[in-house]
C-alpha positions in Angstrom: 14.0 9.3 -14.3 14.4 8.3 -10.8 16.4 5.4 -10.1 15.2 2.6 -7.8 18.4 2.9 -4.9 17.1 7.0 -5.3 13.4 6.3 -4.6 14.3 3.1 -1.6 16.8 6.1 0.1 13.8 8.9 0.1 11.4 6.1 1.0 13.8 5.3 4.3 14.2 8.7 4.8 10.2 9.0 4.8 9.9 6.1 6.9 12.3 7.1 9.8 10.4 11.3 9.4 6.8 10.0 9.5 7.5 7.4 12.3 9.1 10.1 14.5 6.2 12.3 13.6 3.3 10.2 13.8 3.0 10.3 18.4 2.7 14.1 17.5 0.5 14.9 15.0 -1.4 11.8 12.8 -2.4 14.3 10.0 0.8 15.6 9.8 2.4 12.4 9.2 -0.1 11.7 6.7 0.6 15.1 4.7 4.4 13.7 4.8 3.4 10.7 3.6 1.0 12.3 0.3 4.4 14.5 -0.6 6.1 11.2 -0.7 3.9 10.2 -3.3 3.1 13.3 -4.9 6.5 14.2 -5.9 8.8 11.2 -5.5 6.9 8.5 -7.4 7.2 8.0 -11.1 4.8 9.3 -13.6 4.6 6.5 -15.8 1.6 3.9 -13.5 -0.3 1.1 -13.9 -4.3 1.4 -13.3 -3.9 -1.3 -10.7 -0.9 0.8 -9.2 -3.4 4.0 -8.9 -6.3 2.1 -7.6 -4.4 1.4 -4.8 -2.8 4.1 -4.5 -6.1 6.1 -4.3 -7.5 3.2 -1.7 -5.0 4.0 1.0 -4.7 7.9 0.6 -6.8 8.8 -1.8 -9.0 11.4 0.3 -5.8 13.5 0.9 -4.9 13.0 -3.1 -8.0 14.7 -3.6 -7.4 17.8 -1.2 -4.2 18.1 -2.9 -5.8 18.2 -6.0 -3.2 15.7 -7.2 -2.4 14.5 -10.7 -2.7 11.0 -9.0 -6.4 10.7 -7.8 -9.0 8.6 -9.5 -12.1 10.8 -10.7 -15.1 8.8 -10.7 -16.4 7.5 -14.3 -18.5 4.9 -15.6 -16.6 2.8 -18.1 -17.5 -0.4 -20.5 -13.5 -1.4 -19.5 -12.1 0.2 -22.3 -13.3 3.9 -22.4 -14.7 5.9 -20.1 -18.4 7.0 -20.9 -19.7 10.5 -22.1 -22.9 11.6 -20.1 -23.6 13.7 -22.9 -26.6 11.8 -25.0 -25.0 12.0 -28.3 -21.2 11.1 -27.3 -22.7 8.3 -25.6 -24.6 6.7 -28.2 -21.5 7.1 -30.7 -19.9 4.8 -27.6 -22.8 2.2 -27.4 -24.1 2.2 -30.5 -25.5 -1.5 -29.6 -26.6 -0.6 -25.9 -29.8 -3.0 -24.6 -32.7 -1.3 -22.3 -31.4 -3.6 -19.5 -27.9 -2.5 -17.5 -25.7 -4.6 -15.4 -23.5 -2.5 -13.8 -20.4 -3.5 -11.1 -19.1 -1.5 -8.3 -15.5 -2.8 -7.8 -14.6 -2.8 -4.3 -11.3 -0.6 -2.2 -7.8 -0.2 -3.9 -9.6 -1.4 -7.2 -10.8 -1.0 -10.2 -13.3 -1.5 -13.2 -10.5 -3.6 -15.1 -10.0 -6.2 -12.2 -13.6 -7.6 -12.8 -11.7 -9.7 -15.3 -10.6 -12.3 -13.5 -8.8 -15.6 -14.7 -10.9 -15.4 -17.9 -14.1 -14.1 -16.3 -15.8 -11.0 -16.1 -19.4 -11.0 -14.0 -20.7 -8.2 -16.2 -19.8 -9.9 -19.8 -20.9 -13.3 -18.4 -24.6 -11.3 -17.8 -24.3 -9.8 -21.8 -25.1 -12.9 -22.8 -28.6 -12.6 -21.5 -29.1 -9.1 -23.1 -27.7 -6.8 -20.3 -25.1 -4.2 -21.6 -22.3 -4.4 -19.0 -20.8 -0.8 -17.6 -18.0 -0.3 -14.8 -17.8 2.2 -12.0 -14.6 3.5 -11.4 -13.9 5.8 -8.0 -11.6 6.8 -5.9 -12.0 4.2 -2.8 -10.3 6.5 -0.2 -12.8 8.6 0.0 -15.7 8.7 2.2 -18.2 5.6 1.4 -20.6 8.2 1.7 -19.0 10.6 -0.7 -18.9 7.9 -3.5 -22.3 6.8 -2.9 -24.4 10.6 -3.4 -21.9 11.3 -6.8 -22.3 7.9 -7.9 -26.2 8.4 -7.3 -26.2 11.9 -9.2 -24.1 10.6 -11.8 -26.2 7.3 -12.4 -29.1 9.6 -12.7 -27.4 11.7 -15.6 -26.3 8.0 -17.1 -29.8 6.8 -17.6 -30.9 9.9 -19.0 -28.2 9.9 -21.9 -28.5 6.5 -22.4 -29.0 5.5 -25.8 -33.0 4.2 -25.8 -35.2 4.1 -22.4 -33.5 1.7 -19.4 -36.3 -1.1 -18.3 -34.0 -2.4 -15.9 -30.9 -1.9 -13.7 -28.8 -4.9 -12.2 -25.9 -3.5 -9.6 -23.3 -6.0 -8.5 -21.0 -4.8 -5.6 -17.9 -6.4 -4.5 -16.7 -5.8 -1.3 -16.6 -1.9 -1.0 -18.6 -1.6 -4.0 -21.5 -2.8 -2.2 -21.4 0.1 0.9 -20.9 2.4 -1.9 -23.9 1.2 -4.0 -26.3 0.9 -0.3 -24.9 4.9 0.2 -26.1 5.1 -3.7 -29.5 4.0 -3.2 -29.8 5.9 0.4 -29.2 9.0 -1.4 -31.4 8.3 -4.4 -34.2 8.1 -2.4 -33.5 11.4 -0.5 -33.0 13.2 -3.6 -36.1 11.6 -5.1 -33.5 10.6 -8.0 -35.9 8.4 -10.6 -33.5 5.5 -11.4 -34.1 3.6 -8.2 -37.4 2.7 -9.9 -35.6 0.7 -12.8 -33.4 -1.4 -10.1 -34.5 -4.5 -10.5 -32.1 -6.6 -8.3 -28.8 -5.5 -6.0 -26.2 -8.1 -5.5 -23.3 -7.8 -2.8 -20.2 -9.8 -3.0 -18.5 -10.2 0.4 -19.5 -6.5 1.4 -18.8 -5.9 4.7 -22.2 -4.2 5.7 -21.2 -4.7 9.3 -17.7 -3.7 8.8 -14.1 -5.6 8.7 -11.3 -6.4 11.0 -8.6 -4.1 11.3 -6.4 -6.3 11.4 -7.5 -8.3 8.1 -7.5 -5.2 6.4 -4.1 -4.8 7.3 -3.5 -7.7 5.7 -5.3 -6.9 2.6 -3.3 -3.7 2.2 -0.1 -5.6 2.4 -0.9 -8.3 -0.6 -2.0 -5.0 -2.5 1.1 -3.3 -2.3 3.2 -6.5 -2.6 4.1 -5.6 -6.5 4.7 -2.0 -5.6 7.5 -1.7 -2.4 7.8 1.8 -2.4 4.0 1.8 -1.1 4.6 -0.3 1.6 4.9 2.9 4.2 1.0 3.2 4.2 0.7 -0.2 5.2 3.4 0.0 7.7 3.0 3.0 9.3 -1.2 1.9 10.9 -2.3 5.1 11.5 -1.9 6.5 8.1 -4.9 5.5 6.5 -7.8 6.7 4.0 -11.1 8.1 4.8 -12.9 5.3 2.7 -10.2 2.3 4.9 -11.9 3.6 7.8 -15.4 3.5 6.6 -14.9 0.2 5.3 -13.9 -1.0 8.8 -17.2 0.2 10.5 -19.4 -0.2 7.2 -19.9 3.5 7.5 -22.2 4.5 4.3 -23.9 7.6 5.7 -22.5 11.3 5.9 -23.1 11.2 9.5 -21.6 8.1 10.0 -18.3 9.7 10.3 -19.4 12.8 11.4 -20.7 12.0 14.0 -18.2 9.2 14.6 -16.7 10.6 18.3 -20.2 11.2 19.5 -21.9 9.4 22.1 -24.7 6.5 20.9 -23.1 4.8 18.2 -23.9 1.5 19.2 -27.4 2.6 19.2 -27.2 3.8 15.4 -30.1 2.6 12.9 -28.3 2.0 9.6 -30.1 2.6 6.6 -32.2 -0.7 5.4 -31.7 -2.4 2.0 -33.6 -0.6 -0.8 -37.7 -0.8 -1.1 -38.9 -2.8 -3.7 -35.6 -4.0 -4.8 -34.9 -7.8 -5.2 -31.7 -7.7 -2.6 -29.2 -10.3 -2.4 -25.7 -11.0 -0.4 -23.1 -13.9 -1.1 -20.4 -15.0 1.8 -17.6 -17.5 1.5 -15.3 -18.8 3.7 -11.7 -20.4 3.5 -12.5 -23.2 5.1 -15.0 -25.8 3.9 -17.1 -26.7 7.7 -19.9 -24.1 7.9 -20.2 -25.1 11.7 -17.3 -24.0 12.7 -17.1 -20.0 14.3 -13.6 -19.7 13.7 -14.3 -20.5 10.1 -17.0 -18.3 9.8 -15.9 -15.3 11.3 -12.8 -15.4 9.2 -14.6 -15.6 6.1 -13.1 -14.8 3.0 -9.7 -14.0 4.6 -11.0 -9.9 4.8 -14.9 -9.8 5.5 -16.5 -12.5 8.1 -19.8 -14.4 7.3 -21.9 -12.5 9.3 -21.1 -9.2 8.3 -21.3 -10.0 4.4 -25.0 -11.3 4.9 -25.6 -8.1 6.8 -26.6 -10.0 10.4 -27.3 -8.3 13.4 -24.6 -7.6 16.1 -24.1 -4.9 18.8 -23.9 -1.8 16.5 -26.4 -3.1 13.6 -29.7 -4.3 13.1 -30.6 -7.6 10.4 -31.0 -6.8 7.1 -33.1 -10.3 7.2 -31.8 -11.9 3.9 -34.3 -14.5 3.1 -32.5 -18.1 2.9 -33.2 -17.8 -1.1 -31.8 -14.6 -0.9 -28.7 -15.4 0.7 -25.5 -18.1 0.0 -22.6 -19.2 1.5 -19.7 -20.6 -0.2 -16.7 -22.3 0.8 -13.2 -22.4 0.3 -13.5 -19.2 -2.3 -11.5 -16.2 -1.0 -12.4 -12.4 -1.4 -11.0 -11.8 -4.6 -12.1 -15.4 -5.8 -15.7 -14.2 -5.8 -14.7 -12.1 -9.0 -14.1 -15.6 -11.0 -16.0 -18.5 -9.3 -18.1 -20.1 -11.1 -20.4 -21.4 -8.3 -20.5 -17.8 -7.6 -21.1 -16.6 -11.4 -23.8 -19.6 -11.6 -26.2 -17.9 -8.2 -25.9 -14.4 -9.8 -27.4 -15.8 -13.2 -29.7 -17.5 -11.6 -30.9 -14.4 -9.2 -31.1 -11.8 -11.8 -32.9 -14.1 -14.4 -35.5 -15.2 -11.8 -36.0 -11.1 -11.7 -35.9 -10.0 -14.9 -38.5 -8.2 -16.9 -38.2 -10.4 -19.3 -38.7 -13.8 -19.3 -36.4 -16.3 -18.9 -37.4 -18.5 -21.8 -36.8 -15.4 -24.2 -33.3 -15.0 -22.6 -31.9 -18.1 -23.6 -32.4 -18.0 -26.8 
């Protein structure tokens, strides 16, 4: 059992090692850093304690092949869900031919779509969708995330338990690039579930990208309940593959590869899925919609313009239509997991899309 004064005098030590390291050599400083964790930090953790853990170094957890990295699964909150036909119906013996299914967004997870007595995907079961979970490791490469969670939804619908009429996806934040990479690689793997998704919601995903500097901020509420964490947000430079992507709204494999390259401002990002009812909610803070400030500090981490996908220097408009689109104010980034103004425009959306009709639903 390591005692707390043990684990704050190796975290100082870490501290003054990776500082003094980190002019020379960034990755280095990083490896120091995923030892830390590796082999300092107790083995007894909380989901929400891994999820973040994962967010802010979860690509090197992964090359270390650590006992600490999140593998991606589908869930329904309580177990995670067999891909194997018969396993799976054993799991959802009840399951409905319509899915909802929510992304969760960086240094999260499936469990933390209940929020203060509200859960997106239950609030849909009502209306005959079975709700399921993604869980993934949100410091790796958006990209990475989205092709597995494409092959992996692919192998989903095909062990589901009688034939899917209809997908819903819901992505907050990160969840959304992830689920944009998802359908980009669906189509260039010819994968046949993008034919059964019927609408694709984004909660304050920052298609365009995020401030730095509100990211940092984000980081530090995470790791507000877990000090000895506090070095990756400290220490700037030591961050996750999937932090970075989520600061450019990177979804694409070349993206990042070709990051140092000449003619990034010139890049075509993918466009919103074909044939797919698309829609993108904002908030803000503040409560005056005409105010810039306001709006381009949106919900504390993702500004107006780049959750609705607008153009600017680097991106082309993904050309919401106003029914399409809504802004809300004084709801915050996590906020848009619980609000009910929020929870009212998804019901709306995805019954107005349904294949069934609306009439039968409420009943």
């Amino acid at each position: 059992m390591i005692s707390r004064n043990n684990l704050s005098r190796k975290f100082q030590t870490l501290v003054e090692e990776v500082s003094s390291k980190m002019a020379e050599n960034r990755v280095t400083a990083k490896g120091k850093v995923s030892e830390f964790i590796e082999n300092s930090l107790p083995y007894n953790h909380s989901d929400a304690m891994l999820s973040i853990l994962n967010g802010m170094v979860g690509d090197y957890l992964v090359q270390r092949n650590s006992r600490l990295m999140q593998e991606m699964v589908f869930r329904d909150q309580q177990q995670s869900l067999s891909l194997d036909p018969e396993r799976l119906n054993q799991q959802l013996p009840q399951a409905s031919d319509r899915i909802v299914l929510c992304v969760h967004g960086w240094c999260m997870n499936d469990v933390q779509w209940q929020r203060k007595e509200h859960d997106h995907g239950r609030f849909l079961a009502k209306y005959g969708y079975t709700p399921i979970y993604l869980r993934y490791n949100s410091g790796q490469h958006i990209s990475l995330n989205g092709e597995e969670f494409a092959f992996k939804l692919e192998k989903l619908i095909v062990a589901w338990p009688c034939e899917v009429k209809e997908v819903v996806i819901v992505g907050h934040s990160m969840g959304g690039l992830v689920t944009r990479s998802a359908c980009y690689y669906a189509d260039h793997h010819k994968l046949n579930w993008l034919a059964a998704l019927r609408s694709f919601i984004t909660l304050g995903t920052p298609h365009n990208g995020a401030p730095l500097a509100q990211l940092a901020c984000w980081v530090d509420e995470r790791v507000a309940e877990a000090p000895y964490l506090s070095v990756l947000s400290k220490i700037s430079d030591v961050r996750s593959s999937g932090s970075r992507d989520l600061s450019q709204g990177y979804i694409c494999h070349t993206d990042w590869l070709d990051e140092d390259n000449e003619g990034l401002l010139h890049r075509v990002r993918p466009a919103l899925p074909d044939k797919v009812a698309c829609y993108a909610i904002a908030t803000c803070l503040g409560r005056n919609l005409n105010d810039e400030s306001n709006l381009a500090l949106g919900d504390g981490l993702v500004p107006v313009s780049s959750a609705l996908g607008e153009s600017d220097a680097r991106h082309t408009n993904f050309l919401y239509s106003a029914d399409n689109q809504w802004i809300g104010c004084g709801i915050n980034h996590l906020d848009l997991l619980s609000h009910p103004l929020v929870a009212s425009k998804l019901k709306d959306w995805v019954l107005s899309n349904t294949v069934q009709s609306f009439d039968a639903l409420e009943k």
